[in-house]
Every structure is written in structure tokens, then in C-alpha cells.
N, CA, C and O atoms as a GROMACS GRO file, in nm:
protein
  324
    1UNK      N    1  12.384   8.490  22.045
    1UNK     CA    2  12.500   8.444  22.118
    1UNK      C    3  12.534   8.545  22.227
    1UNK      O    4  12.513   8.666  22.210
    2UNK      N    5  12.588   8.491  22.343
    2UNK     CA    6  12.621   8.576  22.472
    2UNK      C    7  12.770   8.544  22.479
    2UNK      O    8  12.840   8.443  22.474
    3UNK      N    9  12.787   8.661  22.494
    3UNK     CA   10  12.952   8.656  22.516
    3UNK      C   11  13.008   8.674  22.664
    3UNK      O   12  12.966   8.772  22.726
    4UNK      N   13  13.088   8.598  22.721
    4UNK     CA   14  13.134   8.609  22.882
    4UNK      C   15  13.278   8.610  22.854
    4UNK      O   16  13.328   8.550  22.758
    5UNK      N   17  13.338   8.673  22.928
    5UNK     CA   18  13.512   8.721  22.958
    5UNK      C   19  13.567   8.660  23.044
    5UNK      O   20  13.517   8.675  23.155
    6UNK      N   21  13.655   8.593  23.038
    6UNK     CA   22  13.712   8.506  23.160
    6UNK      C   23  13.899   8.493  23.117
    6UNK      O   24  13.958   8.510  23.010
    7UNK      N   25  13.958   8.450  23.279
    7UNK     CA   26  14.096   8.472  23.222
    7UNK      C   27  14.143   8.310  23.248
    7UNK      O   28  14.084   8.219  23.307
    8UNK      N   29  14.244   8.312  23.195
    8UNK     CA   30  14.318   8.183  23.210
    8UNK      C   31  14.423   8.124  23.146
    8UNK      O   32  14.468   8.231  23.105
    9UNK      N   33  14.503   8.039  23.101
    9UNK     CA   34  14.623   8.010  23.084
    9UNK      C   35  14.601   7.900  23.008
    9UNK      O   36  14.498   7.833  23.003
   10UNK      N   37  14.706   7.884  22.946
   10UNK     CA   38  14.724   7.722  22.820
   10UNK      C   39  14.839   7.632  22.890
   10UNK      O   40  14.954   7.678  22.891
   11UNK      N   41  14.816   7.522  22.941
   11UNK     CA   42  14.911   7.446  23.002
   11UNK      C   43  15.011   7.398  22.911
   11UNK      O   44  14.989   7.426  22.793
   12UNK      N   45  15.094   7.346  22.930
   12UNK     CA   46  15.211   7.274  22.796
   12UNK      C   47  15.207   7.195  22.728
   12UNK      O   48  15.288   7.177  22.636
   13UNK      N   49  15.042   7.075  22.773
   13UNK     CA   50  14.972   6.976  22.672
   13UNK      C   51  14.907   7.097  22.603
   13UNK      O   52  14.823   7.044  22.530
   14UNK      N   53  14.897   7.233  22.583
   14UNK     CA   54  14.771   7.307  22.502
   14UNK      C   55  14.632   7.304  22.523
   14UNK      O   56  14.534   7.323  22.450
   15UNK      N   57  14.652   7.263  22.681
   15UNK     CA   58  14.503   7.266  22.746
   15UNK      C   59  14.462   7.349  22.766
   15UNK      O   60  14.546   7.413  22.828
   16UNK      N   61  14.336   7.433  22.750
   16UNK     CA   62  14.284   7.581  22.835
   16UNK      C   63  14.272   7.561  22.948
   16UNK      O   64  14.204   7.460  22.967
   17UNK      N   65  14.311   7.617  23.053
   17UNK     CA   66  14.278   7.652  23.189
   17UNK      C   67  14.229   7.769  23.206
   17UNK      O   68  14.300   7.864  23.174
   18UNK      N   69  14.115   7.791  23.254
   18UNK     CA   70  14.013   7.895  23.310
   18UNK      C   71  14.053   7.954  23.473
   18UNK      O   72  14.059   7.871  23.563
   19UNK      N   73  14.070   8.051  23.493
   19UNK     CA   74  14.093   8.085  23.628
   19UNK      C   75  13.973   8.035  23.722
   19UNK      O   76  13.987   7.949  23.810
   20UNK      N   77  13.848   8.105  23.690
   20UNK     CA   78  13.690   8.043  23.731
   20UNK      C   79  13.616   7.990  23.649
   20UNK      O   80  13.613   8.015  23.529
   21UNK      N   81  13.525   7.880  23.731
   21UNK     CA   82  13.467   7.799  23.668
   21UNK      C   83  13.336   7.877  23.570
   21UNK      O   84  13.278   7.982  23.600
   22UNK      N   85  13.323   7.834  23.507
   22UNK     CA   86  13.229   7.916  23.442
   22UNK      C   87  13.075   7.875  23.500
   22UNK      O   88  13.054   7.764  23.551
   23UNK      N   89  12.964   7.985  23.484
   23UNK     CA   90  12.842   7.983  23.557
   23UNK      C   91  12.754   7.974  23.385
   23UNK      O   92  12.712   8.082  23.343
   24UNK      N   93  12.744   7.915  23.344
   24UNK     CA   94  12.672   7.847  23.215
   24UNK      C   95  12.589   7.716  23.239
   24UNK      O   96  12.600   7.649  23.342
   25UNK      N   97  12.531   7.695  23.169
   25UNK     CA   98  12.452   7.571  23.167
   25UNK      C   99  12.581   7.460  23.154
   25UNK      O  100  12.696   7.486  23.118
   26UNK      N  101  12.544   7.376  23.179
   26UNK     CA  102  12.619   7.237  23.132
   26UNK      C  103  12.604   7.191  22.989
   26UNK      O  104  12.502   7.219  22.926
   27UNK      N  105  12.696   7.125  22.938
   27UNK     CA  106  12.671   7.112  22.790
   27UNK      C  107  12.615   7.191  22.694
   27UNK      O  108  12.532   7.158  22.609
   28UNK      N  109  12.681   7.324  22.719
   28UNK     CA  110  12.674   7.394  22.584
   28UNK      C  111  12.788   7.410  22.489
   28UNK      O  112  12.904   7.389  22.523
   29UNK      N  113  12.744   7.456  22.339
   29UNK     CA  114  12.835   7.478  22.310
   29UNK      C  115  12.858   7.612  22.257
   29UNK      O  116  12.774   7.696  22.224
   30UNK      N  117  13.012   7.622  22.253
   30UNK     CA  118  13.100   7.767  22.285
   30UNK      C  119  13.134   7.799  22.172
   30UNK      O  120  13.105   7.718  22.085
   31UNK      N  121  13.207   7.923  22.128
   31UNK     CA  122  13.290   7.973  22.055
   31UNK      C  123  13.406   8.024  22.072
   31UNK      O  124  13.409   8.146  22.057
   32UNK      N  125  13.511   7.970  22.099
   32UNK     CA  126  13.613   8.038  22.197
   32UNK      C  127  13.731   8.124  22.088
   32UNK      O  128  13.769   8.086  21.977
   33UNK      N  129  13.755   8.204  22.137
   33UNK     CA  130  13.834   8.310  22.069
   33UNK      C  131  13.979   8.353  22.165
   33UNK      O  132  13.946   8.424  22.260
   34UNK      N  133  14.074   8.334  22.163
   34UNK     CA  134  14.187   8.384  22.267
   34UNK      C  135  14.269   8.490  22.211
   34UNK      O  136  14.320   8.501  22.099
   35UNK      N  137  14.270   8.579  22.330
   35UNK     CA  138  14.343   8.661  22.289
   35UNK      C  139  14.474   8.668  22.380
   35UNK      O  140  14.479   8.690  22.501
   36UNK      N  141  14.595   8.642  22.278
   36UNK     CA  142  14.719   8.605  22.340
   36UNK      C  143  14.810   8.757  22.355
   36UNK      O  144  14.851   8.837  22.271
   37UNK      N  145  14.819   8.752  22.484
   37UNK     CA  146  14.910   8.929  22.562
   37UNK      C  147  15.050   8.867  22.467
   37UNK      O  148  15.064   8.757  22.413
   38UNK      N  149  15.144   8.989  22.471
   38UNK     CA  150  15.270   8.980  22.415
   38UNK      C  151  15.356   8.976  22.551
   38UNK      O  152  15.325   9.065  22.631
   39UNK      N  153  15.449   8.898  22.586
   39UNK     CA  154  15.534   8.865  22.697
   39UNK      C  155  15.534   8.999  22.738
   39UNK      O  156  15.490   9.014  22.852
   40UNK      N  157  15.584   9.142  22.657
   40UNK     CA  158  15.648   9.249  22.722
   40UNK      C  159  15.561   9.329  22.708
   40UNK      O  160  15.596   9.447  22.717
   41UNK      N  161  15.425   9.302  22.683
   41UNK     CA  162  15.323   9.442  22.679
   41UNK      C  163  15.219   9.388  22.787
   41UNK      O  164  15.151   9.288  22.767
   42UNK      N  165  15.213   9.480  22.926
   42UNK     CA  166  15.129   9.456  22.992
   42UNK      C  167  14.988   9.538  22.978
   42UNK      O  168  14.966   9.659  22.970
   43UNK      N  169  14.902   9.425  22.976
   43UNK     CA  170  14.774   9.546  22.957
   43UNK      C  171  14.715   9.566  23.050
   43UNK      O  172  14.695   9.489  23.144
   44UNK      N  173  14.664   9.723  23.028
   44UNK     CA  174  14.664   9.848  23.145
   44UNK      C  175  14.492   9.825  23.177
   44UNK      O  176  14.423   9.895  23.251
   45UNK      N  177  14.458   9.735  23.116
   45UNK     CA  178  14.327   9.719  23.246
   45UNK      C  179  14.389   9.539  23.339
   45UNK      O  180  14.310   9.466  23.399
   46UNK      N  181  14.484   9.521  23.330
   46UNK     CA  182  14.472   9.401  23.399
   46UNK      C  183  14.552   9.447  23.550
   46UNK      O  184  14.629   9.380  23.620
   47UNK      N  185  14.508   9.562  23.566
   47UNK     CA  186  14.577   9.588  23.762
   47UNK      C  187  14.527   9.479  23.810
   47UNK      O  188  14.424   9.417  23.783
   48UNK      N  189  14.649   9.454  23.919
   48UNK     CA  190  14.627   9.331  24.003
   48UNK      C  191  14.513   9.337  24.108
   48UNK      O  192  14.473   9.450  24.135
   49UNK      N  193  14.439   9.206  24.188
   49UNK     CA  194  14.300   9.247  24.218
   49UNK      C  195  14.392   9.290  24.339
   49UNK      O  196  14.321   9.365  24.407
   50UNK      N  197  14.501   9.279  24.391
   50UNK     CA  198  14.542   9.316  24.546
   50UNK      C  199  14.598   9.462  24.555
   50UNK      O  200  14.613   9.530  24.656
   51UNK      N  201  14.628   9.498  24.402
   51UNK     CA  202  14.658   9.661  24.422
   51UNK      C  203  14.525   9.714  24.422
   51UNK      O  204  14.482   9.785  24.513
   52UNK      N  205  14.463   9.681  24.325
   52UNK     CA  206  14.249   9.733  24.363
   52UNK      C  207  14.218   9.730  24.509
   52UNK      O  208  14.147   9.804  24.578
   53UNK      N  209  14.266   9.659  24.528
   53UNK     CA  210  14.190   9.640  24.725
   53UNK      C  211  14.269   9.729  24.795
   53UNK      O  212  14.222   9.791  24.890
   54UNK      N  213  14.422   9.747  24.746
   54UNK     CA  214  14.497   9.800  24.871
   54UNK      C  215  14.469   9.983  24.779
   54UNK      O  216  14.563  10.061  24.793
   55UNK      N  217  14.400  10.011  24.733
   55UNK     CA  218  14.376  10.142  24.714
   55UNK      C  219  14.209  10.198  24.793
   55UNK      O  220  14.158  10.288  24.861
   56UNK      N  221  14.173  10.036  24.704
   56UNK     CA  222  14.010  10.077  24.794
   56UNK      C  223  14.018  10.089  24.970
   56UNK      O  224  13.932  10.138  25.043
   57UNK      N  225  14.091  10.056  24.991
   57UNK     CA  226  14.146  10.086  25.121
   57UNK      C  227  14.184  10.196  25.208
   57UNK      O  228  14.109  10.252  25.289
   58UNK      N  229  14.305  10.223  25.184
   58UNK     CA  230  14.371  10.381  25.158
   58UNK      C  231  14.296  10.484  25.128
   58UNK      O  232  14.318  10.597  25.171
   59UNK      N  233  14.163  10.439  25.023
   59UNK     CA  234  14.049  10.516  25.016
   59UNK      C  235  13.968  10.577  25.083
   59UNK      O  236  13.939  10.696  25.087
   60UNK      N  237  13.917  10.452  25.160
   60UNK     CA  238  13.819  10.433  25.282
   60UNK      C  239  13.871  10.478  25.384
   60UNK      O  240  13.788  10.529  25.460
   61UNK      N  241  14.017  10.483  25.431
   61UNK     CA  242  14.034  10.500  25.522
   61UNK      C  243  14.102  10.631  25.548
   61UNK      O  244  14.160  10.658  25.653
   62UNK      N  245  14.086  10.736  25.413
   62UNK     CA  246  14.098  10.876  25.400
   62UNK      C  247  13.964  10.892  25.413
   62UNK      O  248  13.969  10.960  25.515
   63UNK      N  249  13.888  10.886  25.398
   63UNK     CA  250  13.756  10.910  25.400
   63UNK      C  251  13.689  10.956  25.513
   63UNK      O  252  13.623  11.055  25.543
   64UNK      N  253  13.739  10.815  25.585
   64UNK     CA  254  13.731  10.798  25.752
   64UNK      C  255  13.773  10.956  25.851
   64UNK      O  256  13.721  11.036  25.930
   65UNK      N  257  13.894  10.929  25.785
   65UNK     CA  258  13.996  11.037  25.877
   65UNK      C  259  13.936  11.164  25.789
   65UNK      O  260  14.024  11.248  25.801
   66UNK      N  261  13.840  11.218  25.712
   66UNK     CA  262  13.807  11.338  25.672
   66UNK      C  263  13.892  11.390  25.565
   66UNK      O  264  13.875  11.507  25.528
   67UNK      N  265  13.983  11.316  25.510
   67UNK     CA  266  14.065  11.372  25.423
   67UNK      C  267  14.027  11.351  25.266
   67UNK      O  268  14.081  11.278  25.183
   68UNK      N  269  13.924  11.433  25.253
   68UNK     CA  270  13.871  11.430  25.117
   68UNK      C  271  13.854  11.559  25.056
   68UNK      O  272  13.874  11.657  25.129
   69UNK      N  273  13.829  11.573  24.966
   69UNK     CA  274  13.866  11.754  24.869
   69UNK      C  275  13.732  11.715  24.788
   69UNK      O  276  13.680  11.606  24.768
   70UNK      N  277  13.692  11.853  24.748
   70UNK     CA  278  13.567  11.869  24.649
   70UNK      C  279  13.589  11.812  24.534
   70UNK      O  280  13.699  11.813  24.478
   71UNK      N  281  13.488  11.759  24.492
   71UNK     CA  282  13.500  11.663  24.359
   71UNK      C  283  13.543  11.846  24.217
   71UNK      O  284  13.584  11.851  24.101
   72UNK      N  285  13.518  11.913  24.281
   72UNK     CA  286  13.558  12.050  24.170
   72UNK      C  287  13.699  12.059  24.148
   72UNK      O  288  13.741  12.092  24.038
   73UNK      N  289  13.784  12.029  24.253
   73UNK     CA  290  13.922  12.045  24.247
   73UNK      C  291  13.940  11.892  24.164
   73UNK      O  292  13.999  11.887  24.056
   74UNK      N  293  13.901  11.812  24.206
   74UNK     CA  294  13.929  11.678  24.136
   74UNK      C  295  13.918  11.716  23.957
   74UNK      O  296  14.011  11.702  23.878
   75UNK      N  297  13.811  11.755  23.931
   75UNK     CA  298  13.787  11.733  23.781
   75UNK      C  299  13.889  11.864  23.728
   75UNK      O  300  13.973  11.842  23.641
   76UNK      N  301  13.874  11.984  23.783
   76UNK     CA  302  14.011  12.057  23.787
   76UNK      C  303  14.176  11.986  23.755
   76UNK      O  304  14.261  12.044  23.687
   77UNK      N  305  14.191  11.870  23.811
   77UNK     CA  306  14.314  11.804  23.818
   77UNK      C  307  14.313  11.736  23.675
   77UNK      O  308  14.415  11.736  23.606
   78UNK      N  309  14.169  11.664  23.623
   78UNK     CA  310  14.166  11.592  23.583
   78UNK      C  311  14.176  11.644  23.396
   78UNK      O  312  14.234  11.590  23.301
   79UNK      N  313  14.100  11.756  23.403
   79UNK     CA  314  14.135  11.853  23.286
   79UNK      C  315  14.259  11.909  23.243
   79UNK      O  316  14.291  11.936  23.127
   80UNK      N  317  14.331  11.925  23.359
   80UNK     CA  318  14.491  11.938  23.348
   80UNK      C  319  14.575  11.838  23.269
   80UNK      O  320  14.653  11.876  23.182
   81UNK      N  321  14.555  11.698  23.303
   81UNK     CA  322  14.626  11.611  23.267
   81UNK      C  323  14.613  11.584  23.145
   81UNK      O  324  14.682  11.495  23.093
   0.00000   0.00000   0.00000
């Protein structure tokens, strides 16, 4: 069995809705397992894809302008924390 990750929502008939369509064969069959978030616990890998972009950004475009530091000071920072 192959397992694929996908997100999506339960409509108010208790329908699954899939965000994307899935890339599978046609007519197979599944095992579906859901895992339901708690209203007030957000989980910390689901950053939004537009804060991902607007960093990869800000990234690139320090990069550009030369404003980058040795990856030594980085892991330095990173041992700190």
C-alpha cells in the first residue's frame, strides 16, 4: 500500500472534499484515515503557502542586495536557541 497526503474539508452533507484532485489511477480502492485539527490548536507545519512565498522572497531578494552572513554565524544562532 502507498500512502499520499492531501488536505481538505467535510462539507455539512459529510462529504470529503479534497483541496487537489488526486493523481492516482482511476478506480482504485483507498483506505482513508482523517485526521481531525482541534478548532484552537493550529498545527505548526500548516504555514500558509502565501507566508512561504512572501519569505522565499524577502529571501531572494536579500540575497540579491548581498545581504547574507556565513552559514557559521547561522548555526551559531541556531545552537543558542
Amino acid at each position: 500500500m502507498k500512502a499520499v497526503e492531501v488536505m481538505g474539508k467535510v462539507d455539512r452533507q459529510g462529504q470529503l472534499l479534497l483541496d487537489e484532485p488526486l493523481e492516482i489511477k482511476s478506480d482504485s480502492r483507498v483506505k482513508v484515515i482523517l485526521l481531525i485539527a482541534d478548532e484552537d490548536v493550529l498545527d505548526p507545519d500548516d504555514t500558509p503557502v502565501e507566508e512561504i512565498q512572501g519569505s522565499l522572497i524577502r529571501a531572494l531578494q536579500d540575497v540579491k542586495a548581498g545581504k547574507t552572513r556565513p552559514i557559521s554565524e547561522l548555526w551559531d544562532r541556531i545552537e543558542h536557541e
